[in-house]
mmCIF file of the C-alpha atoms, coordinates in Angstrom:
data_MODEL
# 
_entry.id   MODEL 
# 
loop_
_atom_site.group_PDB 
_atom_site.id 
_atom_site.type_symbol 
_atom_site.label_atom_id 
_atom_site.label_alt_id 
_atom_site.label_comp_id 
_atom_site.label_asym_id 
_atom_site.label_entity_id 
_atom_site.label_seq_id 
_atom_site.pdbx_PDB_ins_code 
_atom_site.Cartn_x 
_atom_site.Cartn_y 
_atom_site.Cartn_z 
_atom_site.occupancy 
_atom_site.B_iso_or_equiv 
_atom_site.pdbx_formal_charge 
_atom_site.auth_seq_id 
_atom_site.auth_comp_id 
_atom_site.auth_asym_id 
_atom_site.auth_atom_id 
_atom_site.pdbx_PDB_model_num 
ATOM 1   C CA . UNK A 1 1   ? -65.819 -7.762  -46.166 1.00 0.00 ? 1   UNK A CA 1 
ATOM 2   C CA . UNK A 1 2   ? -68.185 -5.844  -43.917 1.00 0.00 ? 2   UNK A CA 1 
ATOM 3   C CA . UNK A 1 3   ? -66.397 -3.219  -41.716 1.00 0.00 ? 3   UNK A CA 1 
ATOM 4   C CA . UNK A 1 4   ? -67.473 -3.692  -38.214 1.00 0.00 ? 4   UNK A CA 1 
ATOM 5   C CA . UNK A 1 5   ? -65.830 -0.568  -36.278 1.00 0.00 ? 5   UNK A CA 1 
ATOM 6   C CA . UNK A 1 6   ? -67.720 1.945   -39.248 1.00 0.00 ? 6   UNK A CA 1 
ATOM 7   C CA . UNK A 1 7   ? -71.228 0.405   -38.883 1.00 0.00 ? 7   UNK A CA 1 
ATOM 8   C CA . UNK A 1 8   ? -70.595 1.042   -34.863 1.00 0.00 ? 8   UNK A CA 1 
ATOM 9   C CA . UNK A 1 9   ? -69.901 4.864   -35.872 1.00 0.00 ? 9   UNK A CA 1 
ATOM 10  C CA . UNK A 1 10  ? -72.292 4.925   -38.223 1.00 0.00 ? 10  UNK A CA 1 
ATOM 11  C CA . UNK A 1 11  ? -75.255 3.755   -35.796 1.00 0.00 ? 11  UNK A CA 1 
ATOM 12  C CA . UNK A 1 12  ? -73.492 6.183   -32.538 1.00 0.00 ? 12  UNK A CA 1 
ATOM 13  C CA . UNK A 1 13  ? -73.719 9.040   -34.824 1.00 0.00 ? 13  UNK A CA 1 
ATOM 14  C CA . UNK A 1 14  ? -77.083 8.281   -36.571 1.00 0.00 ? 14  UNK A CA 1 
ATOM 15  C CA . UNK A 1 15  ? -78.467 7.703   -32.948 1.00 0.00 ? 15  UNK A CA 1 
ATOM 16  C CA . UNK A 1 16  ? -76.337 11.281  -31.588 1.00 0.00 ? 16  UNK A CA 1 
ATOM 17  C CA . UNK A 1 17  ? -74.625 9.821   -29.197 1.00 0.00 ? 17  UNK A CA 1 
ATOM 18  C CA . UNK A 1 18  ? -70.823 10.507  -28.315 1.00 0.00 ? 18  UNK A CA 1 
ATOM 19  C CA . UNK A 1 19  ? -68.270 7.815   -27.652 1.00 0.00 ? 19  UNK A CA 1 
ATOM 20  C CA . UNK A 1 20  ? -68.786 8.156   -23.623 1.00 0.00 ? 20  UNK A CA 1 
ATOM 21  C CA . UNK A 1 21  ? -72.449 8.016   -24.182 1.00 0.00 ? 21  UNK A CA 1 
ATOM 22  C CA . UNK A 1 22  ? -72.149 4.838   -25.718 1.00 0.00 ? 22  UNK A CA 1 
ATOM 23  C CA . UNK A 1 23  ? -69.595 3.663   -23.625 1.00 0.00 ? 23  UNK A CA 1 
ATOM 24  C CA . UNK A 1 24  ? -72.111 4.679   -20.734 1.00 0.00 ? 24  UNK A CA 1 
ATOM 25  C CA . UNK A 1 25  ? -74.995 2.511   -22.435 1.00 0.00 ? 25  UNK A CA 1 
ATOM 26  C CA . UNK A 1 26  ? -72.553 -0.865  -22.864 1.00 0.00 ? 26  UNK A CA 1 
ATOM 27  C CA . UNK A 1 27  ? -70.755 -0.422  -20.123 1.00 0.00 ? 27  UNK A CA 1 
ATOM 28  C CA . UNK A 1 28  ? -67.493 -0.616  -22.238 1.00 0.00 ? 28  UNK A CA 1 
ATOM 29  C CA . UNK A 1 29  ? -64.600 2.097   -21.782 1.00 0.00 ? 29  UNK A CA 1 
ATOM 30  C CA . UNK A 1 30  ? -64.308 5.351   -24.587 1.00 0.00 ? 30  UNK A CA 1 
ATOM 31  C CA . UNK A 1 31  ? -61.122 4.219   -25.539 1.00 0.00 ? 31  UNK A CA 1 
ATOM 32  C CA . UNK A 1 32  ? -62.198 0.637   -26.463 1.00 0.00 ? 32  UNK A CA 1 
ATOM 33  C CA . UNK A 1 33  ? -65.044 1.465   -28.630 1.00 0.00 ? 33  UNK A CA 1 
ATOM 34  C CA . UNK A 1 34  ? -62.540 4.119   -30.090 1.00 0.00 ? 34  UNK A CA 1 
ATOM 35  C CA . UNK A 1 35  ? -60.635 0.998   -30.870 1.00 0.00 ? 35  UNK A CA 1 
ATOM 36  C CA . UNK A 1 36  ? -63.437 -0.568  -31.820 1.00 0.00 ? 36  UNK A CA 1 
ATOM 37  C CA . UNK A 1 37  ? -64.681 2.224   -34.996 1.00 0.00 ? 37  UNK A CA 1 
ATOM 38  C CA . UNK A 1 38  ? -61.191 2.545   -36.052 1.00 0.00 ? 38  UNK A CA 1 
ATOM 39  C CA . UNK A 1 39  ? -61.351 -1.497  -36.578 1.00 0.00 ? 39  UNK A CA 1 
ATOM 40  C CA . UNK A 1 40  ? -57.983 -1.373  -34.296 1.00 0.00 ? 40  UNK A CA 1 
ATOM 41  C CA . UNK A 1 41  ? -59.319 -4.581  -32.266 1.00 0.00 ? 41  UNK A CA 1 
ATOM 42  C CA . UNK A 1 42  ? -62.387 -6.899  -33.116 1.00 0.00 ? 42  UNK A CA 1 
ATOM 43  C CA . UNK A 1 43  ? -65.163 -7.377  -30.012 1.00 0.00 ? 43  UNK A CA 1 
ATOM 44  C CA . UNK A 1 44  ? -66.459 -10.490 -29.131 1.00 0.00 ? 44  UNK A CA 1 
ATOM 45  C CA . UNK A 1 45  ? -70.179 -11.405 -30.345 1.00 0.00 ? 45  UNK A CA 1 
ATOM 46  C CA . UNK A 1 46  ? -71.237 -10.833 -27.037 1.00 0.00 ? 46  UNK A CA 1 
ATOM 47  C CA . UNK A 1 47  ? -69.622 -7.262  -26.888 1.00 0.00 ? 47  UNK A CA 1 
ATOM 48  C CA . UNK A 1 48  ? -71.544 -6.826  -30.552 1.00 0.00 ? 48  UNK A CA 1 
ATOM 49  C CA . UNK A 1 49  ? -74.612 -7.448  -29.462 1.00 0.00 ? 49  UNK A CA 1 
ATOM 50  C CA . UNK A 1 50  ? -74.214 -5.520  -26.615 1.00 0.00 ? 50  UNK A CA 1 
ATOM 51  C CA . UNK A 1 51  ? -73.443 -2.660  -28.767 1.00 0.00 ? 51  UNK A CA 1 
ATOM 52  C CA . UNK A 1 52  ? -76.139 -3.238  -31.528 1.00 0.00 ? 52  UNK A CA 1 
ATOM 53  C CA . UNK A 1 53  ? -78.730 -3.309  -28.678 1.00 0.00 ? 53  UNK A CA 1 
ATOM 54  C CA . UNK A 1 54  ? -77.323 0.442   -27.352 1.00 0.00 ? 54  UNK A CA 1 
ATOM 55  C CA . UNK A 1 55  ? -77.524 1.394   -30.919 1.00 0.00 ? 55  UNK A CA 1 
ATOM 56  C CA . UNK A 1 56  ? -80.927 0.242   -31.240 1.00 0.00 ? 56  UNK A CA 1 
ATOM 57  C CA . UNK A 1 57  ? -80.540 -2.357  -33.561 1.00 0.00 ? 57  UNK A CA 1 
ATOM 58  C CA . UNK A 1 58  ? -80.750 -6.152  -33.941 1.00 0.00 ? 58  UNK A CA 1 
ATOM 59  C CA . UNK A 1 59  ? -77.975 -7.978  -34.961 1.00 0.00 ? 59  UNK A CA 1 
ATOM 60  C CA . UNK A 1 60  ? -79.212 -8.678  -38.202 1.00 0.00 ? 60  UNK A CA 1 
ATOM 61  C CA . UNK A 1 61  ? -80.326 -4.841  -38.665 1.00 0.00 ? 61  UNK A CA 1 
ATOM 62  C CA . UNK A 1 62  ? -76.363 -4.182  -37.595 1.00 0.00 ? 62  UNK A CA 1 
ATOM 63  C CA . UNK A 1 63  ? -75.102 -6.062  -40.632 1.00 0.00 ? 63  UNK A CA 1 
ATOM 64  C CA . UNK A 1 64  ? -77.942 -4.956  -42.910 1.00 0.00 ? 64  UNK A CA 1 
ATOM 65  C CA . UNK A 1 65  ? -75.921 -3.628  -46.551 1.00 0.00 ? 65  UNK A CA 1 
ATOM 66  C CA . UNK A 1 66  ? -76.179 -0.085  -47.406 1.00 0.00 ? 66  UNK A CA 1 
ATOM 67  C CA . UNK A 1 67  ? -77.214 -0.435  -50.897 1.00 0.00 ? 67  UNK A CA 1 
ATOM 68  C CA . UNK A 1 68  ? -75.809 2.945   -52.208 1.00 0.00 ? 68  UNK A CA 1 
ATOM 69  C CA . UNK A 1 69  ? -72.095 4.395   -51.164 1.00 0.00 ? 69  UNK A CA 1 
ATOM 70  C CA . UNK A 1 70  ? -71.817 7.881   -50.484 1.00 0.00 ? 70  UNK A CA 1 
ATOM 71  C CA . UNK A 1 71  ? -69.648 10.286  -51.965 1.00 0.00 ? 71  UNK A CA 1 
ATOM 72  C CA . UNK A 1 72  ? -71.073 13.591  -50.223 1.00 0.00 ? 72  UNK A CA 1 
ATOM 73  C CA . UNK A 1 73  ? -70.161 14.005  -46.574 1.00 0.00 ? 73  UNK A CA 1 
ATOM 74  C CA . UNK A 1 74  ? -71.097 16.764  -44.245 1.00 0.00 ? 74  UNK A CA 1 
ATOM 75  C CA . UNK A 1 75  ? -70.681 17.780  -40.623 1.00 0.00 ? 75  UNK A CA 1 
ATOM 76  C CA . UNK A 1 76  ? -72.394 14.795  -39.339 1.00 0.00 ? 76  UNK A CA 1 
ATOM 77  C CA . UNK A 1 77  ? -70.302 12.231  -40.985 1.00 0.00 ? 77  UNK A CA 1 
ATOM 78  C CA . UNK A 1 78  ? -67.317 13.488  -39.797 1.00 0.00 ? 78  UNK A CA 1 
ATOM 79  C CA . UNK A 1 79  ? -65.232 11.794  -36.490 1.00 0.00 ? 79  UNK A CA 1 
ATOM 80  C CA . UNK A 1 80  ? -64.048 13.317  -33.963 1.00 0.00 ? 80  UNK A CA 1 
ATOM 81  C CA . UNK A 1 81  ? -61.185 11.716  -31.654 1.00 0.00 ? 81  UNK A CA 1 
ATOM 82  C CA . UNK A 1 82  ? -59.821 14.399  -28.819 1.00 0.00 ? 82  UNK A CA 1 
ATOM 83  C CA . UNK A 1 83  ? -56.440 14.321  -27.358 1.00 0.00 ? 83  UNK A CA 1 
ATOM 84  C CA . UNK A 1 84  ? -54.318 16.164  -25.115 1.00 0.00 ? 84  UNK A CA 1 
ATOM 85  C CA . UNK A 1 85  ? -52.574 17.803  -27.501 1.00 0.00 ? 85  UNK A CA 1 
ATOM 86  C CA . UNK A 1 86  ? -54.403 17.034  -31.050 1.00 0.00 ? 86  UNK A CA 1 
ATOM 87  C CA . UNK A 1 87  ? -57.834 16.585  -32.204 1.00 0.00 ? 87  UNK A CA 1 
ATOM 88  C CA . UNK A 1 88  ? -58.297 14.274  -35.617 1.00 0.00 ? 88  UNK A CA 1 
ATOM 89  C CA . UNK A 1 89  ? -61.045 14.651  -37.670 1.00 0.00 ? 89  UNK A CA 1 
ATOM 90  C CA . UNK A 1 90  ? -61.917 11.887  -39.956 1.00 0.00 ? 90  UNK A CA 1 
ATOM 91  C CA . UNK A 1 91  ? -63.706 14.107  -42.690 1.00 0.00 ? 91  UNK A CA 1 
ATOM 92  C CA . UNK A 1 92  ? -64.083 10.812  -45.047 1.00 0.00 ? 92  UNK A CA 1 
ATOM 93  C CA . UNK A 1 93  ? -66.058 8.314   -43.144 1.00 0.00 ? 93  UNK A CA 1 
ATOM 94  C CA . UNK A 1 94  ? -64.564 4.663   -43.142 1.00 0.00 ? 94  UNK A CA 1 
ATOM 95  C CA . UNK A 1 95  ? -61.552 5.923   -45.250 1.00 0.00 ? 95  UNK A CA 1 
ATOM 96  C CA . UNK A 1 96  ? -59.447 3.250   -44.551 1.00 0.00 ? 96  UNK A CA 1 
ATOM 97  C CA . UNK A 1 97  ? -61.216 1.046   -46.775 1.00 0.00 ? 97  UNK A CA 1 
ATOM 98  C CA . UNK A 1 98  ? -60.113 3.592   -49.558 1.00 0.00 ? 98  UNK A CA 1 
ATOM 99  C CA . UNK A 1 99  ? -56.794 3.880   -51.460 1.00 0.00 ? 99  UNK A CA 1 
ATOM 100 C CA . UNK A 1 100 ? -56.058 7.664   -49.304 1.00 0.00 ? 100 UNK A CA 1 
ATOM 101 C CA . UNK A 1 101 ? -57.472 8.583   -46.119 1.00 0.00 ? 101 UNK A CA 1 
ATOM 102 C CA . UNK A 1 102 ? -57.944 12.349  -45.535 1.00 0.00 ? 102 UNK A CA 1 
ATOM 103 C CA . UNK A 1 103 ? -58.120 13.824  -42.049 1.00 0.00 ? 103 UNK A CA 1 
ATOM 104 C CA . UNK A 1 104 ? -57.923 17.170  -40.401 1.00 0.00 ? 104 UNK A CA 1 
ATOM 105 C CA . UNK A 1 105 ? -55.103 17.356  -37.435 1.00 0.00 ? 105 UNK A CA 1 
ATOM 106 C CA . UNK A 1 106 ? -55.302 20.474  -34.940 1.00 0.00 ? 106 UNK A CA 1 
ATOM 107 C CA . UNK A 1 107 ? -52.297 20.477  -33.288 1.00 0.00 ? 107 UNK A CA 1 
ATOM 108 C CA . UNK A 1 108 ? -52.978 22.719  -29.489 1.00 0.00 ? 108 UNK A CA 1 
ATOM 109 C CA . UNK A 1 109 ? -49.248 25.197  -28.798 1.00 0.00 ? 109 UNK A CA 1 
ATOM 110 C CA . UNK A 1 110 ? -47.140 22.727  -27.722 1.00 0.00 ? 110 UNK A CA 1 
ATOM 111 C CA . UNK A 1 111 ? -49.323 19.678  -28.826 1.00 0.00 ? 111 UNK A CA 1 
ATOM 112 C CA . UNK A 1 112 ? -47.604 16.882  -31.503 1.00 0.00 ? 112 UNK A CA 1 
ATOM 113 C CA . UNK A 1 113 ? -49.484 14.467  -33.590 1.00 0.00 ? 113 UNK A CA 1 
ATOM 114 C CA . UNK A 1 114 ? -48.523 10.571  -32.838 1.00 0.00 ? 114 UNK A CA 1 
ATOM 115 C CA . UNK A 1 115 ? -45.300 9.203   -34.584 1.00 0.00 ? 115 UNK A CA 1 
ATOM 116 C CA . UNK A 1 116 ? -46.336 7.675   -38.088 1.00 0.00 ? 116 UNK A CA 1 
ATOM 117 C CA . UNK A 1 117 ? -44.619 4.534   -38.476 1.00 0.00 ? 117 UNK A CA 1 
ATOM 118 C CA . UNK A 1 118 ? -43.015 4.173   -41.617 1.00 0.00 ? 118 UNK A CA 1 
ATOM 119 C CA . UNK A 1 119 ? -45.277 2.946   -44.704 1.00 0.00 ? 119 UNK A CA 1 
ATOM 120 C CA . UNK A 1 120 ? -45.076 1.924   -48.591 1.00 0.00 ? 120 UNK A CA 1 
ATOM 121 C CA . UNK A 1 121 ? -47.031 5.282   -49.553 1.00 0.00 ? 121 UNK A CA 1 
ATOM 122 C CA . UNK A 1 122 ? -47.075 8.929   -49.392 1.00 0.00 ? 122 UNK A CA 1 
ATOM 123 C CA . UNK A 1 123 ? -48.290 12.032  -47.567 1.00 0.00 ? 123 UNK A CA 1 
ATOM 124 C CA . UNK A 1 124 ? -49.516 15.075  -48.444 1.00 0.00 ? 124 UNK A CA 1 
ATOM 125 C CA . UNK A 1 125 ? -50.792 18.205  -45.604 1.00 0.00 ? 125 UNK A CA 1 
ATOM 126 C CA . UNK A 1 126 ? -51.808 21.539  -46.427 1.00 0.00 ? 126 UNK A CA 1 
ATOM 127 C CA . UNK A 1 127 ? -51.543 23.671  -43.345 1.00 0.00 ? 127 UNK A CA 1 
ATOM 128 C CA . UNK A 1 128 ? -54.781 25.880  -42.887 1.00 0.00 ? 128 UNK A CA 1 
ATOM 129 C CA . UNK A 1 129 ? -53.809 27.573  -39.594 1.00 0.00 ? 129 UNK A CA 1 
ATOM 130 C CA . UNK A 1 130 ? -51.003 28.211  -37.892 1.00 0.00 ? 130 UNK A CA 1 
ATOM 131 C CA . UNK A 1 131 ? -47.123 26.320  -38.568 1.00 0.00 ? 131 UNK A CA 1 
ATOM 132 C CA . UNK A 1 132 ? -46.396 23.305  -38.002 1.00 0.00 ? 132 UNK A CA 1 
ATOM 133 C CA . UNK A 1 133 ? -42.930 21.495  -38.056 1.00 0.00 ? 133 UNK A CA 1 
ATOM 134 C CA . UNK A 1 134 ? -42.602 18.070  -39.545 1.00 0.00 ? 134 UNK A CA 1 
ATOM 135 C CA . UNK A 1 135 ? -40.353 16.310  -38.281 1.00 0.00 ? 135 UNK A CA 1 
ATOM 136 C CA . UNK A 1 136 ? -38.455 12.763  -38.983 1.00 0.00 ? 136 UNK A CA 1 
ATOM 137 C CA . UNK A 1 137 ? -38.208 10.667  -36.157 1.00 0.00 ? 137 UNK A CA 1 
ATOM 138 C CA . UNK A 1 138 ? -34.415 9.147   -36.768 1.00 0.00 ? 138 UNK A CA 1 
ATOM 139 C CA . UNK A 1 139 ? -32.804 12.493  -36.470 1.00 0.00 ? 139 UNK A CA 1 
ATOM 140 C CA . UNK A 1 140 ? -35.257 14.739  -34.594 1.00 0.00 ? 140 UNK A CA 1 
ATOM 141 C CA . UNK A 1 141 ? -34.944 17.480  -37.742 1.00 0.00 ? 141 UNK A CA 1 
ATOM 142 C CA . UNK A 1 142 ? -37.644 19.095  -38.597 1.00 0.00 ? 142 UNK A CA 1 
ATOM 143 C CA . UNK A 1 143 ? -39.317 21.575  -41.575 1.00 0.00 ? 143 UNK A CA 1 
ATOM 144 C CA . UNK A 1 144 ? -40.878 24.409  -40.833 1.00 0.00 ? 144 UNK A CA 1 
ATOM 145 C CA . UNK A 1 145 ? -44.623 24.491  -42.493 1.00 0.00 ? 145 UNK A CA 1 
ATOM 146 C CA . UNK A 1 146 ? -46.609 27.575  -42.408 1.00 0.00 ? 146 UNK A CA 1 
ATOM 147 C CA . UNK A 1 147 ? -50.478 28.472  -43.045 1.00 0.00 ? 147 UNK A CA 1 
ATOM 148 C CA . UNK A 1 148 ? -50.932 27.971  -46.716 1.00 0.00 ? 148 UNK A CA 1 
ATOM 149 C CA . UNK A 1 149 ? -48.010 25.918  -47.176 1.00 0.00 ? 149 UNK A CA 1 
ATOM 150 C CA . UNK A 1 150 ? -48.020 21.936  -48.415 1.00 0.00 ? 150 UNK A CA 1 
ATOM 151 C CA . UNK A 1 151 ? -45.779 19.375  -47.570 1.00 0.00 ? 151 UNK A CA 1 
ATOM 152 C CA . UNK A 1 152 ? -45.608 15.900  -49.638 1.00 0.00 ? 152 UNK A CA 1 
ATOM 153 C CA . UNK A 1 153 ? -43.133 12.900  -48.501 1.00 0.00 ? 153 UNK A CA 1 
ATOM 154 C CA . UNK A 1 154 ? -42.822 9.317   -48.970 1.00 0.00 ? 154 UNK A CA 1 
ATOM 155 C CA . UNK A 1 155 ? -43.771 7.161   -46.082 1.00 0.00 ? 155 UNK A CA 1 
ATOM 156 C CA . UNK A 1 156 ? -40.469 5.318   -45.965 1.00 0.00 ? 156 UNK A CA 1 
ATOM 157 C CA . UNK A 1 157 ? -39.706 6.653   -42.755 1.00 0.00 ? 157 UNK A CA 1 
ATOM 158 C CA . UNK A 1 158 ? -41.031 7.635   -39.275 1.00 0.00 ? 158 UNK A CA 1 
ATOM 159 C CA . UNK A 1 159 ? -42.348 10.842  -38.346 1.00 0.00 ? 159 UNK A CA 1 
ATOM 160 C CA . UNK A 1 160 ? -44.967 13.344  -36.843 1.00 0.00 ? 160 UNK A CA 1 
ATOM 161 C CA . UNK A 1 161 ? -45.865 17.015  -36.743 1.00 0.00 ? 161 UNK A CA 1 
ATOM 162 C CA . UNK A 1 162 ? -45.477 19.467  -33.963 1.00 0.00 ? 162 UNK A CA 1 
ATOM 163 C CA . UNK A 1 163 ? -46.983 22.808  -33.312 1.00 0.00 ? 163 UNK A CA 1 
ATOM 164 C CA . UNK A 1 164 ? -44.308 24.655  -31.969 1.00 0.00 ? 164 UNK A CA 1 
ATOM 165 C CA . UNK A 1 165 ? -46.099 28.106  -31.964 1.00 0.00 ? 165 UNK A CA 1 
ATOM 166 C CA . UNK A 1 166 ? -48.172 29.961  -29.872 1.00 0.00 ? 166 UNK A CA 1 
ATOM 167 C CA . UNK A 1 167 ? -51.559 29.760  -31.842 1.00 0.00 ? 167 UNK A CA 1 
ATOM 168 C CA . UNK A 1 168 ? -53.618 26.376  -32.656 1.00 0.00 ? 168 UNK A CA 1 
ATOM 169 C CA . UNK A 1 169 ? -52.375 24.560  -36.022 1.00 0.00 ? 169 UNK A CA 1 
ATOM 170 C CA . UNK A 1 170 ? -54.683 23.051  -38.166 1.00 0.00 ? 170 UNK A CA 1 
ATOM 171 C CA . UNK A 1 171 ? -53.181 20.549  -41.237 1.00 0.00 ? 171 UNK A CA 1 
ATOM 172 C CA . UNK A 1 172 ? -55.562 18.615  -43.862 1.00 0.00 ? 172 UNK A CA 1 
ATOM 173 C CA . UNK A 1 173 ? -53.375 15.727  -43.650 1.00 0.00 ? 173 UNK A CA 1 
ATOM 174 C CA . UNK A 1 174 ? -54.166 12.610  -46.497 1.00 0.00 ? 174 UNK A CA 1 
ATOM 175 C CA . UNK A 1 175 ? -52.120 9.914   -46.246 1.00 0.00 ? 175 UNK A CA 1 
ATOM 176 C CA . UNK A 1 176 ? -52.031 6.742   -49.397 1.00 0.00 ? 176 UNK A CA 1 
ATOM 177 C CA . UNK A 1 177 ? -52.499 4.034   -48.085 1.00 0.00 ? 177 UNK A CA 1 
ATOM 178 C CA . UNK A 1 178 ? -54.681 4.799   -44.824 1.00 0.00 ? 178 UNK A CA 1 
ATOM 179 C CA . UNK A 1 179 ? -52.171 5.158   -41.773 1.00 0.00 ? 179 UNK A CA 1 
ATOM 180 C CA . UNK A 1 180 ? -54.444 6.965   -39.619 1.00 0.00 ? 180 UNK A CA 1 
# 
């Protein structure tokens, strides 16, 4: 099954453009084509072609195969999505397609990632900077995690991470199945 939203990130970054740029170009809001690479809603063929013509690409260019699948990923595959409070970076492009998807969550003082709904799977983080606490959403406890410090759960029930220090966190964060 082709994967629509990571052939539109594919092309944005390939072309250097950022989310607003392209939203600019198609006339389409940030948070839609954000919706839009993490396959989180489907456009209409209109919308596509819209999109394949910003990226400079025909529609049959758009769904062209990429022969080989790569297994090497630098700085330029990676995704960024800013928040308020967090910043994911998707440091395995179109992970969701895999059994695990690995990310990198920097969590500002204060900041807390969104709630992850409970799951069949499992979670592992490594905390690189800062402390985090994890925290399960049904009683509102939480673990204390500090830099160079791991955490592995089951996904059986609902939680998130919060940086309750005073210095930026930063968690490689994989998750089996994709959740992200």
């Amino acid at each position: 099954m082709f994967d629509i939203g990571h052939r539109i990130r594919q092309l944005r970054v390939q072309n250097g453009l950022t989310l607003e740029e392209l939203a600019s170009r198609t006339e389409l809001t940030k948070g839609f084509l954000s919706q839009l690479e993490r396959n989180l809603t489907s456009p209409s063929l209109q919308t596509l072609e819209d999109i394949a013509e910003a990226l400079g690409v025909t529609m049959s260019g758009f769904f062209a195969e990429v022969s080989t699948e790569k297994v090497v990923f630098t700085a330029e595959d990676i995704f960024v999505d800013e928040q308020d409070d967090f910043t994911i970076r998707w440091i395995v492009p179109n992970a969701q397609k895999n059994r695990m998807e690995p990310i990198i969550l920097e969590l500002e003082p204060g900041g807390a990632s969104r709630e992850i709904e409970p799951h069949e799977g499992e979670e592992f983080g490594y905390v690189m900077n800062g402390r985090i606490s994890l925290v399960n959403t049904a009683d509102k406890k939480g673990v204390t995690v500090r830099k160079g410090e791991t955490f592995y759960i089951r996904g059986n029930e609902a939680h998130y991470l919060v940086n309750k220090g005073t210095a930026k966190a930063s968690v490689l964060w994989i998750s089996t199945p994709p959740v992200f």
